[in-house]
C-alpha positions as CSV (number, residue, x, y, z in Angstrom):
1,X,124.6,66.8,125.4
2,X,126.5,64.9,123.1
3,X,126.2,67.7,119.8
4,X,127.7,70.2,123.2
5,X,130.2,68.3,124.2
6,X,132.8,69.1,121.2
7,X,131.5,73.0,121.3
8,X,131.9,74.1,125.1
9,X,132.6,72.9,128.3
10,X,130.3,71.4,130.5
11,X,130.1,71.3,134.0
12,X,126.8,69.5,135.8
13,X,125.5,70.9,138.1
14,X,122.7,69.4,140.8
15,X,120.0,72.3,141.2
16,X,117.5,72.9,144.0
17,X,119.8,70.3,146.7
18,X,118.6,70.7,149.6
19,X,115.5,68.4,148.8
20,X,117.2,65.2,148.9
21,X,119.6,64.1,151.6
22,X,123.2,63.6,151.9
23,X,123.0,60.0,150.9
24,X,120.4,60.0,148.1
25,X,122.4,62.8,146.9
26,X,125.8,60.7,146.5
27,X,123.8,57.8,144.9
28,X,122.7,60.7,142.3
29,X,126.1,62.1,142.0
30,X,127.5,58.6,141.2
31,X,124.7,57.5,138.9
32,X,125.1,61.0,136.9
33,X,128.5,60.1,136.6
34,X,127.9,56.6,134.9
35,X,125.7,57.6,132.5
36,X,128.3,59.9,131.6
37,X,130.6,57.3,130.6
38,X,128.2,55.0,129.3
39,X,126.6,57.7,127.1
40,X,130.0,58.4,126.1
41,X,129.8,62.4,126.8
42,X,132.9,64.6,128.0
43,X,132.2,66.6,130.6
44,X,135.3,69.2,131.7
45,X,137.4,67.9,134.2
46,X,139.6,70.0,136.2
47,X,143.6,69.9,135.2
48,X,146.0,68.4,137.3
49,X,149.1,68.9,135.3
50,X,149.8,71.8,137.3
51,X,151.5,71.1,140.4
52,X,150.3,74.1,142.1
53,X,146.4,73.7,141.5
54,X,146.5,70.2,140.8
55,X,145.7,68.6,144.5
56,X,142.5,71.1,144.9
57,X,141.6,70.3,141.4
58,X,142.0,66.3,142.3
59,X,139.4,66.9,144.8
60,X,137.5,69.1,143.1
61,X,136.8,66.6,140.5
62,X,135.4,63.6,143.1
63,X,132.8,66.2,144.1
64,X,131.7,66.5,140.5
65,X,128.7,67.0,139.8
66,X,128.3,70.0,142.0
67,X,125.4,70.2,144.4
68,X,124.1,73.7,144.7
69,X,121.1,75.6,146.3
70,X,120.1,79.2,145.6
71,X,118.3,81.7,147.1
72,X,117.4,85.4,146.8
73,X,116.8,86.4,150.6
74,X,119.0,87.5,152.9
75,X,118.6,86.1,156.4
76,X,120.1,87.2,159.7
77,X,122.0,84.4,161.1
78,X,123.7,85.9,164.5
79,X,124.6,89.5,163.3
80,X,125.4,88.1,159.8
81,X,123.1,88.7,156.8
82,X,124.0,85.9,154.5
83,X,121.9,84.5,151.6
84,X,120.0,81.4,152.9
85,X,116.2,79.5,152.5
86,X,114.1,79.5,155.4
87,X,112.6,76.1,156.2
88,X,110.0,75.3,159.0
89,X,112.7,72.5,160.2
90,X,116.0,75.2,159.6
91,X,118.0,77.5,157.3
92,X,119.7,76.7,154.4
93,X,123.1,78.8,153.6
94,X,123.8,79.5,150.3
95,X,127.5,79.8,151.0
96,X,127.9,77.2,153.5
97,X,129.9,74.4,152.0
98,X,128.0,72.2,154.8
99,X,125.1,72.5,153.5
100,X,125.5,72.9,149.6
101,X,128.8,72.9,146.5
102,X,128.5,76.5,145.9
103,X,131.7,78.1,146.8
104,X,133.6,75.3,145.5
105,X,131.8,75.9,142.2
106,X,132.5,79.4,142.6
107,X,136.1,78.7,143.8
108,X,136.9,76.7,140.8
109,X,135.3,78.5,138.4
110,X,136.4,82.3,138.6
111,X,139.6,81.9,141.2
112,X,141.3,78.5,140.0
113,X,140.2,77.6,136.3
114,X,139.3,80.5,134.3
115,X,142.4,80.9,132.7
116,X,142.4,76.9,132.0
117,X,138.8,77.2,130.5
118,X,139.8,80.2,128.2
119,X,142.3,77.8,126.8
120,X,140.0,74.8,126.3
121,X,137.5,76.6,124.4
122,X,139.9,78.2,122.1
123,X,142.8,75.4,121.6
124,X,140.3,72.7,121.4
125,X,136.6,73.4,121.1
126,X,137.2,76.8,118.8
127,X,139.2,75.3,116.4
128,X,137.3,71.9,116.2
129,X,134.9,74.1,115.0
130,X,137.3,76.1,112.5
131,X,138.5,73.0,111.4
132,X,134.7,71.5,110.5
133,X,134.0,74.3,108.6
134,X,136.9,74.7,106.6
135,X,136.2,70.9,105.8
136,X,132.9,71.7,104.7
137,X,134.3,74.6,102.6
138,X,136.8,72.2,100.7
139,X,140.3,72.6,103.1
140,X,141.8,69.6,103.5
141,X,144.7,68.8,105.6
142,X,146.4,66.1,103.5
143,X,146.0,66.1,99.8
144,X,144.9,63.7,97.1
145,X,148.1,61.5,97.5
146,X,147.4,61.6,101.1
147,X,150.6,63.8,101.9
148,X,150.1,66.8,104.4
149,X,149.2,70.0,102.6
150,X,149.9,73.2,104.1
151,X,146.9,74.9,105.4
152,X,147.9,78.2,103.6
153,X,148.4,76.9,100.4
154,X,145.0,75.4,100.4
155,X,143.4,78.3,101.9
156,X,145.0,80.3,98.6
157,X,143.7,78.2,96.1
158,X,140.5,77.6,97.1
159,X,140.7,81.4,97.8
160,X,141.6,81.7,93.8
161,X,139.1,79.0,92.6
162,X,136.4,81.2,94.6
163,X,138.0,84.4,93.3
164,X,137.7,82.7,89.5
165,X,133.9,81.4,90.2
166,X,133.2,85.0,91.8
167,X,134.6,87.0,88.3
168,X,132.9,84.4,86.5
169,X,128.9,84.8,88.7
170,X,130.0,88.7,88.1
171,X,130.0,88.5,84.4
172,X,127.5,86.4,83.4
173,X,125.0,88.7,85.7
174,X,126.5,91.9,83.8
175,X,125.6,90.3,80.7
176,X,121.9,89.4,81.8
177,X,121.7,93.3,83.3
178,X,122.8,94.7,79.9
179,X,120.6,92.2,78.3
180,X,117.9,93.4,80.2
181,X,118.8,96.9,79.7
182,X,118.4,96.6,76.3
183,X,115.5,94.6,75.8
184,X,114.0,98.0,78.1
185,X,115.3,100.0,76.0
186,X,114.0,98.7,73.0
187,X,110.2,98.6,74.5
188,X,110.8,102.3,75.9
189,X,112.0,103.2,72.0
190,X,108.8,101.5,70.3
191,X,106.7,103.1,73.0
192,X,108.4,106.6,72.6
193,X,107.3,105.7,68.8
194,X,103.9,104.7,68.7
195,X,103.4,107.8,70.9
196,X,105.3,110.3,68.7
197,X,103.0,108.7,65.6
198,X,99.6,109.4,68.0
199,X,101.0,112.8,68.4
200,X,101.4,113.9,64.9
201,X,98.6,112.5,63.6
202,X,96.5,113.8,66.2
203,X,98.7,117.3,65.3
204,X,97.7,116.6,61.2
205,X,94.2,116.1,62.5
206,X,94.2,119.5,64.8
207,X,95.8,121.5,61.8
208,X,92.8,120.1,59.3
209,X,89.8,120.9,61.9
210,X,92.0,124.1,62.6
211,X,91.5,125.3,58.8
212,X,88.2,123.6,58.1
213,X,86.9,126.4,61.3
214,X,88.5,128.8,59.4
215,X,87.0,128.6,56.2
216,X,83.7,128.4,57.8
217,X,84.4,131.4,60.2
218,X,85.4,133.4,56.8
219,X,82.4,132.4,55.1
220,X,80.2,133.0,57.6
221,X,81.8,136.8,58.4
222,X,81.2,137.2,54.3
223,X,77.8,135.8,54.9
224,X,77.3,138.7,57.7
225,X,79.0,141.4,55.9
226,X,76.5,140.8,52.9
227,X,73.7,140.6,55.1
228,X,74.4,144.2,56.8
229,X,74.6,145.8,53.6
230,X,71.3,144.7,52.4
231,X,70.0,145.8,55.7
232,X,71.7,149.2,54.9
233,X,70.3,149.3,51.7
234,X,67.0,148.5,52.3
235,X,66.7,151.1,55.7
236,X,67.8,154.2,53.3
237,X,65.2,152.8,50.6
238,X,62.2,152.7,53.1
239,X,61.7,156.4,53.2
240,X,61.7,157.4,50.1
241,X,59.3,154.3,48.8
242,X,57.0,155.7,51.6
243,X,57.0,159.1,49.8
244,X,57.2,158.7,46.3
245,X,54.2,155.9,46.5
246,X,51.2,157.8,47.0
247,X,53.0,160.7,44.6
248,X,52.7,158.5,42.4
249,X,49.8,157.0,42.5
250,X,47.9,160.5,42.6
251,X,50.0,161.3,39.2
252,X,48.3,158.6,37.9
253,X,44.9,158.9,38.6
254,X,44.6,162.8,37.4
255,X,46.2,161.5,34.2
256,X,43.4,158.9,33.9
257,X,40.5,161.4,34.7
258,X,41.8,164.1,32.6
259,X,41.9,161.5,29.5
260,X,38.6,160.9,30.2
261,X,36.9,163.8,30.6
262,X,38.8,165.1,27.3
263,X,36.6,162.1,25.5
264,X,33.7,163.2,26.7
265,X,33.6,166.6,25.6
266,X,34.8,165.3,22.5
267,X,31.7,163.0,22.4
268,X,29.4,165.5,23.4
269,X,29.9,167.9,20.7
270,X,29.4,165.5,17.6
271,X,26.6,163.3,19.1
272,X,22.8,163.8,18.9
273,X,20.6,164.9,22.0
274,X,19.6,161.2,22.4
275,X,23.6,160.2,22.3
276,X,24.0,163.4,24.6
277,X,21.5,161.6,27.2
278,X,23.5,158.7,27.0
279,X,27.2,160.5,27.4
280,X,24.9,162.0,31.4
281,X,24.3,158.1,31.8
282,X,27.5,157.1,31.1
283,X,28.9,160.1,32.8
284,X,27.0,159.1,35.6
285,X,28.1,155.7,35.7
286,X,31.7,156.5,35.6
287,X,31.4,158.5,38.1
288,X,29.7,156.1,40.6
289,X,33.2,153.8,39.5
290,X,35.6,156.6,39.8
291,X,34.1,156.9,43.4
292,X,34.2,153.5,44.3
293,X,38.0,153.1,42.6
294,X,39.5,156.3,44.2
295,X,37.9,155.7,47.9
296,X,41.1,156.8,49.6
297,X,41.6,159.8,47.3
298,X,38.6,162.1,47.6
299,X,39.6,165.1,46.2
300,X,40.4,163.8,42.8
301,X,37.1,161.8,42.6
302,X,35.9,165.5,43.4
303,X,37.3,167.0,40.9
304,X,36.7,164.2,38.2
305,X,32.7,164.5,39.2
306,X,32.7,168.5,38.8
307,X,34.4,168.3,35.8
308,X,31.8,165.8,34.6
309,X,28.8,168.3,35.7
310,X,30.1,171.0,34.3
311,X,30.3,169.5,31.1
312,X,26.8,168.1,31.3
313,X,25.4,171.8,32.6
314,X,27.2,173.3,29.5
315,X,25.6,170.8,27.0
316,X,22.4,171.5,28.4
């Protein structure tokens, strides 16, 4: 209660009265009271400046600390519904100023006082406050000489100074922001280089694969082309090696005969009749070869072998 005291107004109030009696409850009031003073705490006392309120407030003010009782049931006293606490032993009225300090509270607080207790916590508790603060914000009443300083005045140049420090604070964080800023920039600008460098070399290496596929492709289309005409070539060649082949080789073997048989007339002619039985031996023997060589050609071998015999018949 002593920080309160210098920030509102206080008023004690007794709670729950009605559970001590009318003497224990003065020894309480008093003994509230003292500790009060002793403790050194202002509690709001009722003016009495004002001729008008000032007797009620006089009174008022012995009966401090108020005494109150509360209750949230009505009761039907007579044909009355008033607020009150039903006992076993009786009722207690909540607005019976026998029984408890409510309506004077009430009395004093909204009817009588309100406008004094506006004033109160403005002229005095408000600006104890106001003043406290500006204190601990540097206003000063007097100044360094001790002289009184007007309130303004100081409230302008400690408005200044914080004005100054204020412009001051601004800068010195613009400078760290465009500090900052660039030191960002920078890293974004290396970054944005070492990628551009990555993406040309990777280009450099795109383009070299890129011609390197090329040069293969073109060799292997030459490759192909080459190929195809070979295989042209040697499908219109087939044929006619299929037909000239055995052509040929039957050429050959009726040249072959025919020298033969030529030599052996020859030889028959000039020779003896013992030479002459030789030239049927050999004729003989060639002819078993000729058969054996010309297997797959019958009719020459035919023709070689009645050439042969007619020979021989004629010699004989």
């Amino acid at each position: 209660m002593k920080s309160l005291d210098s920030k509102v107004n206080i008023i004690p109030i007794i709670g729950k009265a009605d559970s001590i009696s009318k003497t224990e409850l003065h020894k309480f009031k008093n003994k509230i009271m003292s500790e009060f003073v002793s403790n050194g705490i202002q509690i709001y006392q009722f003016p009495t400046d004002d001729e008008s309120v000032s007797g009620i407030n006089a009174v008022m003010n012995e009966h401090l600390p108020f005494a109150v009782v509360g209750s949230t049931e009505d009761v039907k006293i007579g044909n009355t519904m008033v607020r009150a606490r039903r006992y076993p032993w009786g009722i207690v009225q909540v607005e019976n100023e026998n029984h408890c300090d409510f309506v004077k509270l009430r009395e004093m607080l909204i009817c009588t006082n309100m406008e004094d207790l506006r004033e109160q916590t403005h002229a005095r508790h408000y600006e104890l406050y106001r003043r406290c603060r500006l204190e601990e914000m540097g206003f000063r009443d007097i100044g360094p000489e001790n002289k009184p300083v007007s309130l303004q005045e100081a409230y302008e140049a400690k408005r200044h100074e914080f004005y100054l420090e204020l412009q001051r604070k601004e800068e010195e964080m613009r400078q760290q922001f465009i500090q900052r800023v660039k030191e960002k920039e920078a890293i974004l600008k290396e970054a944005e280089q070492q990628v551009q460098t990555k993406f040309e070399r990777r280009m450099l290496m795109h383009q070299e694969v890129k011609l390197k596929l090329e040069r293969e492709k073109k060799v292997l289309e030459d490759e192909i082309a080459v190929f195809m005409q070979k295989k042209a070539n040697a499908e219109l060649l087939q044929p006619q090696a299929s037909v000239s082949t055995p052509l040929v080789s039957l050429k050959r073997d009726k040249d072959r005969k025919k020298t033969q048989g030529s030599q052996l007339e020859l030889l028959c002619f000039d020779v003896s009749d013992e030479e002459t039985v030789n030239v049927d031996e050999q004729s003989e023997g060639e002819k078993l070869e000729s058969e054996t060589v010309s297997q797959g050609t019958p009719e020459i071998v035919l023709d070689g072998s009645t050439q042969v015999l007619n020979v021989g018949s004629s010699f004989m």
